[in-house]
TORDO-889510 format. One record per residue: residue in one letter; z, x, y of N, C-alpha, C, CB in turn. Coordinates in steps of 0.001 Angstrom, whole numbers. Glycine has a CB too. Layout:
N
<r A <Z X Y> <Z X Y> <Z X Y> <Z X Y>>
...
end
This chain:
182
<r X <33691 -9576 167925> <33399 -9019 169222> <32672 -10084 170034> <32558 -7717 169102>>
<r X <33418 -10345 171432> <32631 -11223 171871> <31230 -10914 172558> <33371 -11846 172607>>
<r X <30839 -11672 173361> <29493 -11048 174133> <30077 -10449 175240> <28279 -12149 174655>>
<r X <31260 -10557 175909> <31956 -9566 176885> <31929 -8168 176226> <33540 -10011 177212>>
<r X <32488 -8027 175685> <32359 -6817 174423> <31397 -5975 174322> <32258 -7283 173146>>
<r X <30134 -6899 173407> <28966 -6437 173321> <28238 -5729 174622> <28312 -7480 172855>>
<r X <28560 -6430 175463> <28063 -5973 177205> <28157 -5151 178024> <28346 -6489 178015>>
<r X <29560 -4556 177312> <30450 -3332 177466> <29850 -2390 176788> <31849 -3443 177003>>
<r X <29165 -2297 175556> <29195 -1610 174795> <27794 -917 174581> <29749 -2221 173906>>
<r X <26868 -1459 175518> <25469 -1833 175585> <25350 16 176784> <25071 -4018 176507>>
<r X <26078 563 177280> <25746 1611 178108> <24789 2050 177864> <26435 2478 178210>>
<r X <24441 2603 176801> <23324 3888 176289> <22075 2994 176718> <23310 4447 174249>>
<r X <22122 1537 176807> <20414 999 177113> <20636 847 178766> <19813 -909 176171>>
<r X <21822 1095 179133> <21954 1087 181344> <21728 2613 181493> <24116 560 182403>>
<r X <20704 2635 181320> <20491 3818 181910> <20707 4186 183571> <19235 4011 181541>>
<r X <20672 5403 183990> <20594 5947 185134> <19683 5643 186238> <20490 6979 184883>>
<r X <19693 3888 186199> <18611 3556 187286> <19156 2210 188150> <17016 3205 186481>>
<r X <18693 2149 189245> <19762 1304 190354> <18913 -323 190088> <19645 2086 192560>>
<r X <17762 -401 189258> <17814 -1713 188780> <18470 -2622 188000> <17146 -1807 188456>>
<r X <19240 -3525 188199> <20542 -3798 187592> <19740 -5360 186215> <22049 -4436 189306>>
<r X <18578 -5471 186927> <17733 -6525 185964> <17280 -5665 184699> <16238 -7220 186804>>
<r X <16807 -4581 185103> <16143 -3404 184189> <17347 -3136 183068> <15741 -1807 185205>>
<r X <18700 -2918 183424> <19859 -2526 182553> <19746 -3889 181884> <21422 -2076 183314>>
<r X <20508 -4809 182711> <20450 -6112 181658> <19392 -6305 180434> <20177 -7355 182519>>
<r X <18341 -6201 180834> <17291 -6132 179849> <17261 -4641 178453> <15910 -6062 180957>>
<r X <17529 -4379 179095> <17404 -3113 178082> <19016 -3376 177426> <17099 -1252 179031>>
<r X <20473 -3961 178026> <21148 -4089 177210> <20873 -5336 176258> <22201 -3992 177772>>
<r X <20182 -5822 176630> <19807 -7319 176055> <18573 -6638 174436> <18620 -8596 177828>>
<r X <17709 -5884 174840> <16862 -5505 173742> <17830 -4771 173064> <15539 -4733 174061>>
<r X <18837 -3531 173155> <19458 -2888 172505> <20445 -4055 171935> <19934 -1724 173236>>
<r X <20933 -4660 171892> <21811 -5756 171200> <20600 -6894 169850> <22562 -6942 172892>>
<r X <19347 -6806 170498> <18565 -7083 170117> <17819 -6231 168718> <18108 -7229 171166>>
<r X <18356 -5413 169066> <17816 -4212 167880> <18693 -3724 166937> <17359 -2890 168485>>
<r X <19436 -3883 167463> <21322 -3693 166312> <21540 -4709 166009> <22991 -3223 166963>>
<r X <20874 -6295 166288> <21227 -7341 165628> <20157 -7439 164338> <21259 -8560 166623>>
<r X <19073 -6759 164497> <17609 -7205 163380> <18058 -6282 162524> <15712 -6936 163879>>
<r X <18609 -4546 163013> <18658 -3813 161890> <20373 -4177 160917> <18413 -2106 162521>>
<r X <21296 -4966 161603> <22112 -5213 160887> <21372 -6476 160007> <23375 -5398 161662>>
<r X <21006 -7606 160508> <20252 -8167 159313> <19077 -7715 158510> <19882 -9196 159650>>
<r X <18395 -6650 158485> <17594 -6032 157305> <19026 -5416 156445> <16251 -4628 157902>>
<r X <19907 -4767 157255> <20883 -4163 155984> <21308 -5329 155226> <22338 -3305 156484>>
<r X <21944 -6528 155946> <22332 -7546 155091> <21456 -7793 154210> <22627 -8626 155657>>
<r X <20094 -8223 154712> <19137 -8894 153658> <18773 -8046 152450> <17798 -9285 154328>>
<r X <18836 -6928 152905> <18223 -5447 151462> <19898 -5754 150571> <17995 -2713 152461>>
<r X <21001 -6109 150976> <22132 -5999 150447> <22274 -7317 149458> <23168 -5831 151559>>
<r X <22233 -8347 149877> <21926 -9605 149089> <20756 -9523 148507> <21920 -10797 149827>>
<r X <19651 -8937 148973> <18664 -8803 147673> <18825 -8437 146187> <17855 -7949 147962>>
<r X <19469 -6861 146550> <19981 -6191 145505> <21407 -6882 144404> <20352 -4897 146270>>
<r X <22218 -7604 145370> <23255 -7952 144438> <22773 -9232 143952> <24701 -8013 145041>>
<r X <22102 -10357 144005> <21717 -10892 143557> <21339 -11264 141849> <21267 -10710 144260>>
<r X <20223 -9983 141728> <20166 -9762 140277> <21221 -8391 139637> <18487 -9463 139981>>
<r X <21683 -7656 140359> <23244 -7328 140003> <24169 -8084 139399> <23904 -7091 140991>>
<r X <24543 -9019 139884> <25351 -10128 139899> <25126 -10828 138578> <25074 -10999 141096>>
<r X <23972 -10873 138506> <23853 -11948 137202> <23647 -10650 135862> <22072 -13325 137406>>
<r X <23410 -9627 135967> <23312 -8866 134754> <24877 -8452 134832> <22082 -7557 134740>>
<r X <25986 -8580 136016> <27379 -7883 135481> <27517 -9068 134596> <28824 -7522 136672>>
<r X <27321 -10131 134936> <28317 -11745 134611> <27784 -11364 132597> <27205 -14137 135796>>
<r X <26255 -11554 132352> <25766 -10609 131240> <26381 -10182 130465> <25304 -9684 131488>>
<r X <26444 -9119 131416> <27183 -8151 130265> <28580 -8040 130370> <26714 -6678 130295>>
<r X <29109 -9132 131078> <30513 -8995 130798> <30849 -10211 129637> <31421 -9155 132289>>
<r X <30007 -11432 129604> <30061 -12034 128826> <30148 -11554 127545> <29378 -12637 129030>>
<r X <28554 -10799 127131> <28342 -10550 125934> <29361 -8866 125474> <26564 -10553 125859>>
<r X <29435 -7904 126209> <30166 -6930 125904> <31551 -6863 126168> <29671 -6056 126345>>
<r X <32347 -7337 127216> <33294 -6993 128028> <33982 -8220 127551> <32975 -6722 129562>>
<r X <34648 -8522 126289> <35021 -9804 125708> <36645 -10019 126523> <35036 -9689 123770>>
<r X <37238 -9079 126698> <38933 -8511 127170> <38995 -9543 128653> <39089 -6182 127675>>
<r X <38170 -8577 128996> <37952 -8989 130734> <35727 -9209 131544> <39003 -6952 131790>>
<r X <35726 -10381 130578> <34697 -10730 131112> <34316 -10161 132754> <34828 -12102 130946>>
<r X <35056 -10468 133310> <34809 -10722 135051> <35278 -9771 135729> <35481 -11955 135740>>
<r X <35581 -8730 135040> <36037 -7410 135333> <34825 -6545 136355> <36313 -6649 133784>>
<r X <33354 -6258 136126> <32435 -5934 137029> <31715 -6894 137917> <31628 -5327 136412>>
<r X <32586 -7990 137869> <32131 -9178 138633> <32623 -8762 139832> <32621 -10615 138189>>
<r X <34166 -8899 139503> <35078 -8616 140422> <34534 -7410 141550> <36351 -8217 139602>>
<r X <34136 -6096 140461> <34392 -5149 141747> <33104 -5342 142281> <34795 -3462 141506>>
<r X <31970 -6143 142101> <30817 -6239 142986> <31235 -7318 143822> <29426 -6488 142288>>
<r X <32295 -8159 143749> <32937 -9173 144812> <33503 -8190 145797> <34186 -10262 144180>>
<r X <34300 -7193 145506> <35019 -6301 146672> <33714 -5526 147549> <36204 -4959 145856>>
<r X <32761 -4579 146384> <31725 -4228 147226> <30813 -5061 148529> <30955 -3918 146311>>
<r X <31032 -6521 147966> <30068 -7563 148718> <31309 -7296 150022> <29758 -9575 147836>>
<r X <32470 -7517 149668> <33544 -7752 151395> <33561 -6283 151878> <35689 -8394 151192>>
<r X <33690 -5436 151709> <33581 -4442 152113> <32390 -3849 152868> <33865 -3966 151282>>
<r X <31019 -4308 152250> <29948 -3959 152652> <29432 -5351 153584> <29103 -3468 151403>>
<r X <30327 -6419 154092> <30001 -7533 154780> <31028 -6620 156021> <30431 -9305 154006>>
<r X <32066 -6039 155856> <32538 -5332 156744> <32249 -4146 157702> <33181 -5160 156285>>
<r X <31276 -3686 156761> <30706 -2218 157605> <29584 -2766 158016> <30369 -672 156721>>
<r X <28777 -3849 157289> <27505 -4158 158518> <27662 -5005 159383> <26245 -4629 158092>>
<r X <28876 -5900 159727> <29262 -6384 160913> <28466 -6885 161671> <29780 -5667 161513>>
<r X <27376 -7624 160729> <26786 -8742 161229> <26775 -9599 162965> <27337 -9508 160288>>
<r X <27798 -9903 163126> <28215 -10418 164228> <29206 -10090 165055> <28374 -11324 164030>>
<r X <29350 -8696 164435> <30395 -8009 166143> <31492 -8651 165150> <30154 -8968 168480>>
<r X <31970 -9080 164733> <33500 -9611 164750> <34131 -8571 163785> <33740 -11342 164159>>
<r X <34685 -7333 164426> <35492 -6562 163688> <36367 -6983 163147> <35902 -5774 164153>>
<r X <37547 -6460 161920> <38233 -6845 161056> <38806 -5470 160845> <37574 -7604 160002>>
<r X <39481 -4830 161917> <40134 -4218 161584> <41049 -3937 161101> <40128 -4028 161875>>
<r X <42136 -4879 160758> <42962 -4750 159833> <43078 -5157 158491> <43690 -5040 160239>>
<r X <41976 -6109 158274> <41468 -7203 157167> <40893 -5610 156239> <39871 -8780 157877>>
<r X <41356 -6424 154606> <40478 -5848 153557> <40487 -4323 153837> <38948 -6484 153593>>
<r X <40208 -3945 152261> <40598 -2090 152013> <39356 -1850 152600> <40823 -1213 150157>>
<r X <39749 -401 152823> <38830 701 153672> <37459 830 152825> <39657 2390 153800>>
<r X <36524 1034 152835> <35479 1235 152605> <35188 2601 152058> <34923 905 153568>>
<r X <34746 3143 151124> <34877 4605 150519> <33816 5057 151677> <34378 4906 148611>>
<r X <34336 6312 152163> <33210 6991 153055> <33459 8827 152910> <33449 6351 154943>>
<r X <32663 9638 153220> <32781 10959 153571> <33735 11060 154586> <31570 11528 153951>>
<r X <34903 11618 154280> <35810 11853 155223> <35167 12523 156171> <36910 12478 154804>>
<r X <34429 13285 156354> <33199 14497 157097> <32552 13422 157993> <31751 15404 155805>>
<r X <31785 12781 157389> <30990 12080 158201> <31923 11051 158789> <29788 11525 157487>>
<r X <32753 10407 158282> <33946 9460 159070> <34069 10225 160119> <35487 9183 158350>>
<r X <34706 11152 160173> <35308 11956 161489> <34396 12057 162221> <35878 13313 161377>>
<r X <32826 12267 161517> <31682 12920 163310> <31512 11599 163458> <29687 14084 163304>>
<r X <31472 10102 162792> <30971 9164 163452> <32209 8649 164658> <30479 8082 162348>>
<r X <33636 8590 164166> <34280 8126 164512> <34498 9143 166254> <35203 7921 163327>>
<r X <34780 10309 166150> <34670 11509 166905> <33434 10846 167980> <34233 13024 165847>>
<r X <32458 10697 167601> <31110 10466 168796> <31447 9391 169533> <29513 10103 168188>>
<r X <31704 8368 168322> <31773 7363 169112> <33005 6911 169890> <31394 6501 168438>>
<r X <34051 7719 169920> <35760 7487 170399> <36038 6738 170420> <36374 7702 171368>>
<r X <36262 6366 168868> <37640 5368 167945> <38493 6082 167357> <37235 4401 166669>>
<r X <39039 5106 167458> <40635 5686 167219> <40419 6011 165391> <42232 4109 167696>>
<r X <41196 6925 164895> <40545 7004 163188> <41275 6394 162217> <40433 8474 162546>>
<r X <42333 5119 162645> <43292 4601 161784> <42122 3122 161231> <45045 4211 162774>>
<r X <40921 2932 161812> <40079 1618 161275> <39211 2079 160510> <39339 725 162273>>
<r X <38476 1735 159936> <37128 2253 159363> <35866 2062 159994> <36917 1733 158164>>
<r X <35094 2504 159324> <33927 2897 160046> <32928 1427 159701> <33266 4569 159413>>
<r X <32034 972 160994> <31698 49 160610> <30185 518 161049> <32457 -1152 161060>>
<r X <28769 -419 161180> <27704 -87 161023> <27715 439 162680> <26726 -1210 160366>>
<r X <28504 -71 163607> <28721 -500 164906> <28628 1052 165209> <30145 -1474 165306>>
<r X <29423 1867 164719> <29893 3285 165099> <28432 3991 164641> <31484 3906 164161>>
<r X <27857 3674 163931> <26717 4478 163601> <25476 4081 164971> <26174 4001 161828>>
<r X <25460 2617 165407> <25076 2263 166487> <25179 2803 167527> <25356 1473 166638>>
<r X <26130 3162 167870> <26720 3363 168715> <26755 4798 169187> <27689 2846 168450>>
<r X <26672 5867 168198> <26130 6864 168083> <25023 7479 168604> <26077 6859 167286>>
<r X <23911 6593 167806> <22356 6444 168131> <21941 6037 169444> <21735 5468 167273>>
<r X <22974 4825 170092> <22922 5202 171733> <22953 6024 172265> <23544 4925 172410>>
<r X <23854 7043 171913> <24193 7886 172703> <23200 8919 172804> <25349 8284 172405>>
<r X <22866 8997 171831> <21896 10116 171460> <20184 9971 172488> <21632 9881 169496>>
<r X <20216 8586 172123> <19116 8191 173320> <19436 8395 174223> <18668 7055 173568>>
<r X <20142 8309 174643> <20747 8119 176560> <20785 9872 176646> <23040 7052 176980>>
<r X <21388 10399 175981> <21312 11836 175942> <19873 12435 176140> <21868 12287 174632>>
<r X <18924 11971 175077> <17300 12149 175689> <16818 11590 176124> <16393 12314 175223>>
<r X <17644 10635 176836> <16923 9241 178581> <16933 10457 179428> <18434 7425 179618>>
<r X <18317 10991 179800> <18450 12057 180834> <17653 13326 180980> <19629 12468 180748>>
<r X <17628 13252 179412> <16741 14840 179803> <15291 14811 180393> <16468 15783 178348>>
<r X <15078 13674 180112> <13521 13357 180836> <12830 13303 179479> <12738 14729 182059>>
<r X <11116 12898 179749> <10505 13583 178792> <10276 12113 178136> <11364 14872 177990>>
<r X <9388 11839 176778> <9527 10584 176103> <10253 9676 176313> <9724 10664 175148>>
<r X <11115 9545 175648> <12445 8293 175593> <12029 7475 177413> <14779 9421 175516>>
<r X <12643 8367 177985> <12123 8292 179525> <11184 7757 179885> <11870 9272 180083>>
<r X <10206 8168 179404> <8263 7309 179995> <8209 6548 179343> <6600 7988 179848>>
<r X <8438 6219 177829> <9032 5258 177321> <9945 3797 177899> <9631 5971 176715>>
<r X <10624 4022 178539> <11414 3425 179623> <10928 2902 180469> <12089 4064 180191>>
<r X <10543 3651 181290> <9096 2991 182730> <8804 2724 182372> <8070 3307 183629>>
<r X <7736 2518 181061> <6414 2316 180832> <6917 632 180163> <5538 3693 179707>>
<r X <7972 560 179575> <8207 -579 179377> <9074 -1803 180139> <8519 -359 178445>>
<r X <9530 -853 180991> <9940 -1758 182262> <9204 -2396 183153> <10568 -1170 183043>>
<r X <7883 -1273 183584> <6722 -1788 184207> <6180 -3032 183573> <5712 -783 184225>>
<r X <5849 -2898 181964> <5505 -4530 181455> <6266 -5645 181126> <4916 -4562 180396>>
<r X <7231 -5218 181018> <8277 -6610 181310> <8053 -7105 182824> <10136 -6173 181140>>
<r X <8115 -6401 183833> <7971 -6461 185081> <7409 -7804 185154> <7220 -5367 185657>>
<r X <5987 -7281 184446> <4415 -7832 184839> <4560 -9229 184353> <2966 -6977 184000>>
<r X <4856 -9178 182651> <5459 -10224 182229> <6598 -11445 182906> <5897 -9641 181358>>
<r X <7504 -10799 183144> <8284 -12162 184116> <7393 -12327 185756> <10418 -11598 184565>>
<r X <6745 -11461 185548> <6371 -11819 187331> <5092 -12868 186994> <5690 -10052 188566>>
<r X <4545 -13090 185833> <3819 -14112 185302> <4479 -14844 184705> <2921 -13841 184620>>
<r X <5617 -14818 184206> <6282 -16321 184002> <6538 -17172 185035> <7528 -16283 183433>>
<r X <7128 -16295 186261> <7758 -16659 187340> <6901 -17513 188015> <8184 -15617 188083>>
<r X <5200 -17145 188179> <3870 -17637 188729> <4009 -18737 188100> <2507 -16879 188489>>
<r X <4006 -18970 186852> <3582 -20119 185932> <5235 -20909 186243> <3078 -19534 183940>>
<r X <6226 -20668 186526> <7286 -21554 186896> <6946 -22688 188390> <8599 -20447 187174>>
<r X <6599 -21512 188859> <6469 -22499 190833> <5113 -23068 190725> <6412 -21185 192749>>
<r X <4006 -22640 190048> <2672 -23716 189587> <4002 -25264 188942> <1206 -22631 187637>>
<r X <4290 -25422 188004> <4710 -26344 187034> <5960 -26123 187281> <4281 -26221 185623>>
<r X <6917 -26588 187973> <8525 -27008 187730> <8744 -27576 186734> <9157 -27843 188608>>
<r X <8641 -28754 186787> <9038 -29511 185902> <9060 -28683 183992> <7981 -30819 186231>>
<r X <8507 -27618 183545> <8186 -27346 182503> <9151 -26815 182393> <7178 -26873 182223>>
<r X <9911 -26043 183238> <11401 -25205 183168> <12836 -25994 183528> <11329 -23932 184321>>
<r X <12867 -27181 182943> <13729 -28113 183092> <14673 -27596 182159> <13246 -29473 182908>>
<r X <14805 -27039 181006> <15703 -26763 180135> <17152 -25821 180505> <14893 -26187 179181>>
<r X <18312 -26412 180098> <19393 -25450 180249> <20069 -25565 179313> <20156 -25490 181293>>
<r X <21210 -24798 179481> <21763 -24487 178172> <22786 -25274 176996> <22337 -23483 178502>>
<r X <23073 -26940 178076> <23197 -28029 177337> <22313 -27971 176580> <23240 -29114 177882>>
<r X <20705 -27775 176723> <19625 -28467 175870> <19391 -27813 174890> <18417 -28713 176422>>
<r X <20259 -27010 174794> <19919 -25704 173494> <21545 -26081 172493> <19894 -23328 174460>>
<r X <22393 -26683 172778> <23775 -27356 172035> <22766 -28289 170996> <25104 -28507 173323>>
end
């Protein structure tokens, strides 16, 4: 998925307000927050297979004389499969690699909320994507989520309107572009 994509996909943080800096930002933190919680899933996921990994190899050595690499194997499929549903970097694979075992039940309400089509599988994205909605659903109603919102728009506000001060004091310090980051 590219960042066109992602940008598209970012609605539930554009909320219902005619500041178009305020949306950007809030689609920018919500991309921001589905990128940290897809890497805690990765990282809790490689934690765990790690020493998995070396007790299948184990005990396939010492018990599994036929087919040593037999529970190797299916923790190799679990690893692609589960590199597929947390989708790390947006880059769906929808036709790549078997489906992922899921609750047909819960497939359908994730897939259903989020309106995909139900011939792909379900990736962490749709569960994301969900959870937008659900916010934006209690953005509108008012109430928390909402003051929540102001209240953090107001300090970003404050924040760039003090970067901005500290830019026209010192030019020269904001020389950097996005060559300089290649």
């Amino acid at each position: 998925m590219s960042d066109r994509d992602t940008d598209n996909k970012d609605s539930a943080f554009q909320a219902d307000t005619e500041d178009t800096a305020s949306n950007t930002h809030w689609a920018l933190i919500g991309r921001l927050i589905t990128f940290q919680f897809k890497l805690a899933m990765d990282g809790l996921r490689d934690l765990l297979l790690s020493p998995v990994s070396i007790g299948f190899v184990l005990y396939g050595i010492l018990v599994q004389r036929e087919q040593p690499d037999k529970y190797f194997r299916r923790l190799m499929r679990f690893g692609r499969d589960s590199d597929h549903f947390i989708n790390l970097f947006g880059e769906k694979q929808e036709t790549l690699g078997p489906k992922p075992d899921i609750d047909e039940i819960d497939k359908e309400m994730v897939l259903s909320s989020a309106n995909v089509a139900d011939s792909r599988t379900v990736t962490s994205d749709d569960y994301v994507k969900k959870l937008e909605s659900l916010i934006l659903s209690e953005y509108k109603k008012g109430g928390f989520i909402t003051e929540l919102k102001h209240g953090t728009d107001g300090i970003l506000e404050k924040l760039q309107s003090k970067a901005e001060r500290r830019r026209r004091k010192n030019p020269e310090t904001d020389q950097s572009t996005d060559s300089d980051l290649k």
